[in-house]
N, CA, C and O atoms as CSV, one atom per row, in Angstrom:
chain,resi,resn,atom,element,x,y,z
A,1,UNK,N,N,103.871,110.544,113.350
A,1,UNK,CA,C,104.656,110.723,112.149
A,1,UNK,C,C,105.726,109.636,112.087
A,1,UNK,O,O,106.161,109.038,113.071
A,2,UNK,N,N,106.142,109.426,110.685
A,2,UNK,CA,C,107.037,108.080,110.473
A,2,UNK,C,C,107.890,108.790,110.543
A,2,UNK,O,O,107.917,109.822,109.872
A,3,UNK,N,N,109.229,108.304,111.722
A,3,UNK,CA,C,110.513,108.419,111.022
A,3,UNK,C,C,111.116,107.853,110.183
A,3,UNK,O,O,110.691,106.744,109.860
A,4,UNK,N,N,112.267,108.358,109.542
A,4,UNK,CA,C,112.746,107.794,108.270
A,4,UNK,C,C,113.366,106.770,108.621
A,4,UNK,O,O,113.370,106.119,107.576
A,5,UNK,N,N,114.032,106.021,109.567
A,5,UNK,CA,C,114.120,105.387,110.078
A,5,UNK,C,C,112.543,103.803,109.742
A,5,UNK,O,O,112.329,102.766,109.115
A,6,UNK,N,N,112.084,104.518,110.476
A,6,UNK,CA,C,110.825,103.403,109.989
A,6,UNK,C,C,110.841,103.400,108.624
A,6,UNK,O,O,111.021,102.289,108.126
A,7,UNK,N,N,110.702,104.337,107.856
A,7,UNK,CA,C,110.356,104.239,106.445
A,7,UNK,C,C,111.279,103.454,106.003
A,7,UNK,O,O,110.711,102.411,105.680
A,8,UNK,N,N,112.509,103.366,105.789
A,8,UNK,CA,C,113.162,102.534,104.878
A,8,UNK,C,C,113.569,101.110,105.625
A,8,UNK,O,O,114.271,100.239,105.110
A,9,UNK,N,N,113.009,101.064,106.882
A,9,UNK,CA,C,112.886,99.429,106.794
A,9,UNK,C,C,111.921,99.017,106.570
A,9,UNK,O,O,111.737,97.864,106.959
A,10,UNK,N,N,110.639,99.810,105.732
A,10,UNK,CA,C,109.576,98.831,105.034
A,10,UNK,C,C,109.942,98.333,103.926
A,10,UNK,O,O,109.201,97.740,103.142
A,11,UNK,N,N,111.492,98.609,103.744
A,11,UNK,CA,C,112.275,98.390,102.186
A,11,UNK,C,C,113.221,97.221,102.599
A,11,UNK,O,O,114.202,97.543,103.269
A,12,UNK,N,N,113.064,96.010,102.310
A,12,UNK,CA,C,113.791,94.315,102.940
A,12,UNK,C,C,114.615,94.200,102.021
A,12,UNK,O,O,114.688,95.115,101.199
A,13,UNK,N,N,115.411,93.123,101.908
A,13,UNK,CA,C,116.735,92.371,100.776
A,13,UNK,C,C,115.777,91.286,100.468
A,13,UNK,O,O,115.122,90.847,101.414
A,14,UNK,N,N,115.566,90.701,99.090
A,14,UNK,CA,C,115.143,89.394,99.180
A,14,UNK,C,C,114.854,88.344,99.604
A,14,UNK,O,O,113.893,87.710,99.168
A,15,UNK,N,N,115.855,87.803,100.834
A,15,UNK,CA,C,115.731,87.152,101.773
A,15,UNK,C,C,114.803,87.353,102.865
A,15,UNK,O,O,114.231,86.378,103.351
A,16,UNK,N,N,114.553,88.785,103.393
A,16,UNK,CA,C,114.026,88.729,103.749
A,16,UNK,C,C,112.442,89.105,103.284
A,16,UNK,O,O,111.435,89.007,103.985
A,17,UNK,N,N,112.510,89.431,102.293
A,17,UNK,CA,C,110.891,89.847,101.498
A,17,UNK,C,C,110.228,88.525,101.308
A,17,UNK,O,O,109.009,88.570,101.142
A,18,UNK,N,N,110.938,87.084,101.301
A,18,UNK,CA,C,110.336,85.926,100.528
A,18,UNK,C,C,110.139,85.166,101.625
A,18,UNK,O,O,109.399,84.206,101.415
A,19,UNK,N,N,110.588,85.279,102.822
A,19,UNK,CA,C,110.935,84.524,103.928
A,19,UNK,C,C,109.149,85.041,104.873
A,19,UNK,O,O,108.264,84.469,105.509
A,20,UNK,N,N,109.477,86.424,104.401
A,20,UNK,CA,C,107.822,87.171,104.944
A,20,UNK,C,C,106.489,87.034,104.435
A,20,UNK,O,O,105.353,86.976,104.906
A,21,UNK,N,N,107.063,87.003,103.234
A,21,UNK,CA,C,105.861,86.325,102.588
A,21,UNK,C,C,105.544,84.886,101.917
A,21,UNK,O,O,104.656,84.426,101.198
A,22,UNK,N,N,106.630,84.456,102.475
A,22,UNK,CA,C,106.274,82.627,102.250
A,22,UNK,C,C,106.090,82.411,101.060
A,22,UNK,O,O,105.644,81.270,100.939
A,23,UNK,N,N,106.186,82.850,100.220
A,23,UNK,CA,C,106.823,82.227,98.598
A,23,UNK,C,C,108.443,82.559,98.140
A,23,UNK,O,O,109.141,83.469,98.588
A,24,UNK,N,N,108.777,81.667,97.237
A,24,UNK,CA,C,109.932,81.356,97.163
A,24,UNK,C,C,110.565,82.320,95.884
A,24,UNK,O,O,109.690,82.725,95.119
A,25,UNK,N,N,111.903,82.718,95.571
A,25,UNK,CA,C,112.616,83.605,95.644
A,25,UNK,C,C,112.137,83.898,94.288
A,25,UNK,O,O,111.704,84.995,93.936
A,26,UNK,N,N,112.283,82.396,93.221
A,26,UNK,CA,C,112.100,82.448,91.746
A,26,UNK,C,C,110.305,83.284,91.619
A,26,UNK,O,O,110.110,84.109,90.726
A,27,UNK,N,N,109.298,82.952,92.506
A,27,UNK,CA,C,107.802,83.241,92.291
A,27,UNK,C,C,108.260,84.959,92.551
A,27,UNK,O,O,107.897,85.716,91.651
A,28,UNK,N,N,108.904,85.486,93.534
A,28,UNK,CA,C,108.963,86.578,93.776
A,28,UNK,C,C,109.496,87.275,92.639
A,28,UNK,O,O,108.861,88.292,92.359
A,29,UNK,N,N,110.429,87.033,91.943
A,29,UNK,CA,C,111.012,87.575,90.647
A,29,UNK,C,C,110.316,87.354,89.390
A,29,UNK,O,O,110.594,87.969,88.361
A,30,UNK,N,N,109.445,86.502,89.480
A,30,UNK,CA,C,108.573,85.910,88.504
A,30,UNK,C,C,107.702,87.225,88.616
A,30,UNK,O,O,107.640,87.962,87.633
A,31,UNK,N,N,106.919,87.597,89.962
A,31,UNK,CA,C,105.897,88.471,89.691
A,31,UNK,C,C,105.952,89.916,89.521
A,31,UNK,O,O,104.968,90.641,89.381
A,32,UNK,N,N,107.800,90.475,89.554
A,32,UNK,CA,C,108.121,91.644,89.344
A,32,UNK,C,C,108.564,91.490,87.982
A,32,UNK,O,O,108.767,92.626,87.554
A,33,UNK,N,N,108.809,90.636,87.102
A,33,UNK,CA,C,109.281,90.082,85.602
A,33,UNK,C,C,108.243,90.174,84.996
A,33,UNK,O,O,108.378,90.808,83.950
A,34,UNK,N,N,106.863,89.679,85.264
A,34,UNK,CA,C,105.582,89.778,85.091
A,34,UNK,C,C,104.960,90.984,85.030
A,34,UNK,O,O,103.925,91.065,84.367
A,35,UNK,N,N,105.605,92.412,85.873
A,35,UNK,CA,C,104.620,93.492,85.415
A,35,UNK,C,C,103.315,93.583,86.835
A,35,UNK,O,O,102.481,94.478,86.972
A,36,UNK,N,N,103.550,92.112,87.916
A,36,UNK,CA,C,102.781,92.745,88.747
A,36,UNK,C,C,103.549,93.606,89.693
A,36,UNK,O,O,103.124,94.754,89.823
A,37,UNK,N,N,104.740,93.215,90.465
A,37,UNK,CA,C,105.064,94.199,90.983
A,37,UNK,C,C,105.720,95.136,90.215
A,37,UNK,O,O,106.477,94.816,89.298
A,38,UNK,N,N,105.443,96.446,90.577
A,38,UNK,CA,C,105.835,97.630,89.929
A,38,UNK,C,C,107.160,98.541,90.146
A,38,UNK,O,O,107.073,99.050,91.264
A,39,UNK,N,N,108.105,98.853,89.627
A,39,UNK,CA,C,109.377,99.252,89.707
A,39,UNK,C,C,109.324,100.958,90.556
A,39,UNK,O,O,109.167,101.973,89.877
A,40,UNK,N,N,109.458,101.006,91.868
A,40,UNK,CA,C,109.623,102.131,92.580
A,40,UNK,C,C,108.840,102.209,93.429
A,40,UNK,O,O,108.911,102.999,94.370
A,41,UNK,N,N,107.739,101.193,93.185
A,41,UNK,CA,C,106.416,100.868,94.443
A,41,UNK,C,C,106.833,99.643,95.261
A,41,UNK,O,O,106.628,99.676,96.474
A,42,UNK,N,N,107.334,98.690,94.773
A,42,UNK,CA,C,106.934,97.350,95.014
A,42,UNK,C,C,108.640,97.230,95.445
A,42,UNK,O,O,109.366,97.133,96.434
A,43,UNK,N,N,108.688,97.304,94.115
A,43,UNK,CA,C,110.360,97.037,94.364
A,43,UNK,C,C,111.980,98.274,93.901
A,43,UNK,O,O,111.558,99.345,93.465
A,44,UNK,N,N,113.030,98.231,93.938
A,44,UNK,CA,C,113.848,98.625,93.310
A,44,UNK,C,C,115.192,97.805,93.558
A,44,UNK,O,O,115.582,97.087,94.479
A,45,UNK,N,N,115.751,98.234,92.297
A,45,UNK,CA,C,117.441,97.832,92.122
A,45,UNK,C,C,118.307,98.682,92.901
A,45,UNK,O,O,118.112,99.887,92.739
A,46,UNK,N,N,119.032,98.416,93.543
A,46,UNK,CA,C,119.993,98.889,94.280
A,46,UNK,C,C,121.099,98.845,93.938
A,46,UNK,O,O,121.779,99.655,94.569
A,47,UNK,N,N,121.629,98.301,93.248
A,47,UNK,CA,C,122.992,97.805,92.609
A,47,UNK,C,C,124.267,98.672,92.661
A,47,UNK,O,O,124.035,99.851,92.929
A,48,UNK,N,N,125.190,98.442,92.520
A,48,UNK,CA,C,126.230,99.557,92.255
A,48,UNK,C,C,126.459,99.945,90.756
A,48,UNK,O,O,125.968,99.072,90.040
A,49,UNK,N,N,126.945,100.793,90.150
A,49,UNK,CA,C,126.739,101.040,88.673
A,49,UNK,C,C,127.416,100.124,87.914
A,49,UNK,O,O,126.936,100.070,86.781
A,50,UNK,N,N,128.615,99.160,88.136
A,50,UNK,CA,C,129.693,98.324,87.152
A,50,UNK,C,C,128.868,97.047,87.532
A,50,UNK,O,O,128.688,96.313,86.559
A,51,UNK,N,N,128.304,96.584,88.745
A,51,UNK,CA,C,127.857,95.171,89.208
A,51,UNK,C,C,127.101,94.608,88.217
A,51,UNK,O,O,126.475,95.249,87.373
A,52,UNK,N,N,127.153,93.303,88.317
A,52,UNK,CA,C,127.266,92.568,87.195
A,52,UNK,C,C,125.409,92.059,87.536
A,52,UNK,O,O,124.396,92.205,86.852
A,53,UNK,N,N,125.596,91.561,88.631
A,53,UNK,CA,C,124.166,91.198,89.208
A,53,UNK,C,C,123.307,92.180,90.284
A,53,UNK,O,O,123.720,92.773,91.281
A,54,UNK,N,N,121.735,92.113,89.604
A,54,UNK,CA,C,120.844,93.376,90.220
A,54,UNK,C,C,120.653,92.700,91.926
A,54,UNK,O,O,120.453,91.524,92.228
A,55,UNK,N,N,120.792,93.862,92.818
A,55,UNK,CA,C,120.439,94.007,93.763
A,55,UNK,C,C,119.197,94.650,94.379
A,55,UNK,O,O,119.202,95.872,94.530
A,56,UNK,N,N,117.802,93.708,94.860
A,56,UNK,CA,C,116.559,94.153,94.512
A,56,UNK,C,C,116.357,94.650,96.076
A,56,UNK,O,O,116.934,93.967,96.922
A,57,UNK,N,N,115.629,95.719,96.504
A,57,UNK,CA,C,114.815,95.862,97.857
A,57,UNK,C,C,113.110,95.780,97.573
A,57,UNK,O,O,112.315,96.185,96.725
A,58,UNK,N,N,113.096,95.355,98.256
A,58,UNK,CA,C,111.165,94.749,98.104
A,58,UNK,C,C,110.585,95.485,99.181
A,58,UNK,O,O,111.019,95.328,100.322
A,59,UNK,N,N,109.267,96.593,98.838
A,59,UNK,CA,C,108.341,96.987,100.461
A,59,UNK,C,C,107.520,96.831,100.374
A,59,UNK,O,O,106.771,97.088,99.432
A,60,UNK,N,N,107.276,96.207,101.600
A,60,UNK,CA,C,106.975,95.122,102.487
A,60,UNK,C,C,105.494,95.412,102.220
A,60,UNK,O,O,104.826,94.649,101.523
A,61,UNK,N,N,104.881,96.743,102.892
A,61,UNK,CA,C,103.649,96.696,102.678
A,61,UNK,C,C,102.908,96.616,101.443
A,61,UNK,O,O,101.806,96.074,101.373
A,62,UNK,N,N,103.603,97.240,100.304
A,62,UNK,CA,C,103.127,97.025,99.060
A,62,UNK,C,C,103.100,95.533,98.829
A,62,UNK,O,O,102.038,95.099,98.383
A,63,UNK,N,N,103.855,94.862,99.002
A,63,UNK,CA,C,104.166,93.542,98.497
A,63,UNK,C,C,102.441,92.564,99.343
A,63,UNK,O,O,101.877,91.681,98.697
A,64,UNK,N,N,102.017,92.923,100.537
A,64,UNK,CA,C,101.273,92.653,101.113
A,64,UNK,C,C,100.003,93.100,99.859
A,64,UNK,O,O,99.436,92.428,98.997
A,65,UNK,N,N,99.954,93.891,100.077
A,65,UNK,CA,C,98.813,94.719,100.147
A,65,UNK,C,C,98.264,94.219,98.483
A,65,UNK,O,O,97.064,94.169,98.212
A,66,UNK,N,N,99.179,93.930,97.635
A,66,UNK,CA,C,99.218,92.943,96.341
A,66,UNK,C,C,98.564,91.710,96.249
A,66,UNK,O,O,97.628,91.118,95.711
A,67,UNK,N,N,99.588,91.592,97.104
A,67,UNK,CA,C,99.161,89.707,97.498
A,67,UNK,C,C,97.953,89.185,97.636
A,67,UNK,O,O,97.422,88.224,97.079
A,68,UNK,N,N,97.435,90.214,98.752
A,68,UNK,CA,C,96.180,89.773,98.972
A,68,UNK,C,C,95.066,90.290,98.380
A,68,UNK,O,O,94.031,90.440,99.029
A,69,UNK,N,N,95.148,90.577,97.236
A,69,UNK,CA,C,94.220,90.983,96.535
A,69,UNK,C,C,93.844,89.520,95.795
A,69,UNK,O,O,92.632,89.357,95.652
A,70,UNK,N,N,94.934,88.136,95.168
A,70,UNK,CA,C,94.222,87.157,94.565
A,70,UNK,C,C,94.486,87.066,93.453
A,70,UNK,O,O,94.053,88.017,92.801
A,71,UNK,N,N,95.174,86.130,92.729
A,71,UNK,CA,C,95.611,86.037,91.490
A,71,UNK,C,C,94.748,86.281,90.121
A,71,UNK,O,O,95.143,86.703,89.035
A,72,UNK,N,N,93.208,85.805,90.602
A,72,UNK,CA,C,92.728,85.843,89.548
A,72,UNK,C,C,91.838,87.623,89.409
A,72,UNK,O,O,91.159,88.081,88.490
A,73,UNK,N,N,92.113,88.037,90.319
A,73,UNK,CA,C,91.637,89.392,90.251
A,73,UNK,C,C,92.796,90.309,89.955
A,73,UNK,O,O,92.651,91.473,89.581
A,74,UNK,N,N,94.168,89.606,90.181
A,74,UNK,CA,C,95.210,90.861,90.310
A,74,UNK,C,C,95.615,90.805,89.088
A,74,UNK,O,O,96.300,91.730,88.649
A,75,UNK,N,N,95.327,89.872,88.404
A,75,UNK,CA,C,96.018,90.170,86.593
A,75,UNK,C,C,95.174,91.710,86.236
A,75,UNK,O,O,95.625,92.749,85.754
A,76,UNK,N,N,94.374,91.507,86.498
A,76,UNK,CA,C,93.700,92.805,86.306
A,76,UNK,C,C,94.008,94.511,87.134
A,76,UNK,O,O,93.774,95.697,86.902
A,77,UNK,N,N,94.471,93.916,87.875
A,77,UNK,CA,C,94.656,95.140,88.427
A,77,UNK,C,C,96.205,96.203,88.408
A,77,UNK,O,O,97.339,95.726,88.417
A,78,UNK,N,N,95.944,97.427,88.386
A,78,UNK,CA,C,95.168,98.045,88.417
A,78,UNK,C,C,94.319,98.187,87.174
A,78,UNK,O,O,94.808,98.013,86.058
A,79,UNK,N,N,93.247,98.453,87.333
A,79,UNK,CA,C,92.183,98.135,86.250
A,79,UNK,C,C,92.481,99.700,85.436
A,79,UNK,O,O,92.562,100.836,85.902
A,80,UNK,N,N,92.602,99.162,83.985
A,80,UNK,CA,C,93.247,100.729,83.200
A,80,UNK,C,C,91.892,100.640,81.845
A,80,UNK,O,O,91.578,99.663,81.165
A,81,UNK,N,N,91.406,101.838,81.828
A,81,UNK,CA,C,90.372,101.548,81.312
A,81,UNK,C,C,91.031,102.330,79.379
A,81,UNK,O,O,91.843,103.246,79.250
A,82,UNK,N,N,90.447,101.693,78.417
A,82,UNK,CA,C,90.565,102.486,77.033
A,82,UNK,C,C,90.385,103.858,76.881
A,82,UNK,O,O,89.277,104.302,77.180
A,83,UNK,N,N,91.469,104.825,76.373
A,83,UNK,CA,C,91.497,105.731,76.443
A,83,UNK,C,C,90.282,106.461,75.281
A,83,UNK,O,O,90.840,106.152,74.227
A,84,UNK,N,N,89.312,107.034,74.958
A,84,UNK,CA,C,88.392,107.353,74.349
A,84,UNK,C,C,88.923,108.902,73.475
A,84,UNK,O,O,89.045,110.022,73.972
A,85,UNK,N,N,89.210,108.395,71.782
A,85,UNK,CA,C,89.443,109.751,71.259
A,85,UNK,C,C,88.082,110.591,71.337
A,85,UNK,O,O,86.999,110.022,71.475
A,86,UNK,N,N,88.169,111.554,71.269
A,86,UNK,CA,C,86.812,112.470,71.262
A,86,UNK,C,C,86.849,113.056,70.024
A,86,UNK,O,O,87.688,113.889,69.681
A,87,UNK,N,N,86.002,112.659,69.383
A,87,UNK,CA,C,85.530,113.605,68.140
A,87,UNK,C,C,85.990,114.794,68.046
A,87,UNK,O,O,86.242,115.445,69.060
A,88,UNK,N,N,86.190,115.308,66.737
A,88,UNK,CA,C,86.787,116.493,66.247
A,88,UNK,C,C,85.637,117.393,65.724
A,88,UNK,O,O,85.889,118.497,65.239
């Protein structure tokens, strides 16, 4: 079993989320601005409520587990299929 302890250091500061995954700070904000990483999975704001500038935590394994899926497959993903009205 995880302690909580473990659990929230799969949650990094920027520095160290970009440093781990070897792209640079602007690509990392680029791909949570973008809609690939996802707000409460991937990443969150931490901020204090008056602060002027967002304070992001990035985890780690999600951020992996993204990555290596491949740019030209991950625009797609997760794959959301058309919702089908059903006849009346």
């Amino acid at each position: 079993m995880m302690s909580k302890t473990d659990k929230t250091s799969e949650w990094a500061p920027t520095t160290v989320a970009v440093a781990e995954l070897g792209i640079s700070r602007g690509h990392l904000i680029n791909l949570k601005d973008d809609g690939t990483f996802k707000a409460g999975e991937h990443w969150r704001d931490i901020r204090r409520t008056n602060a002027a500038r967002a304070s992001y935590r990035w985890h780690l394994p999600s951020l992996h587990k993204i990555l290596s899926i491949g740019p030209e497959v991950r625009k797609h993903y997760p794959i959301r299929y058309p919702v089908r009205n059903k006849a009346v």
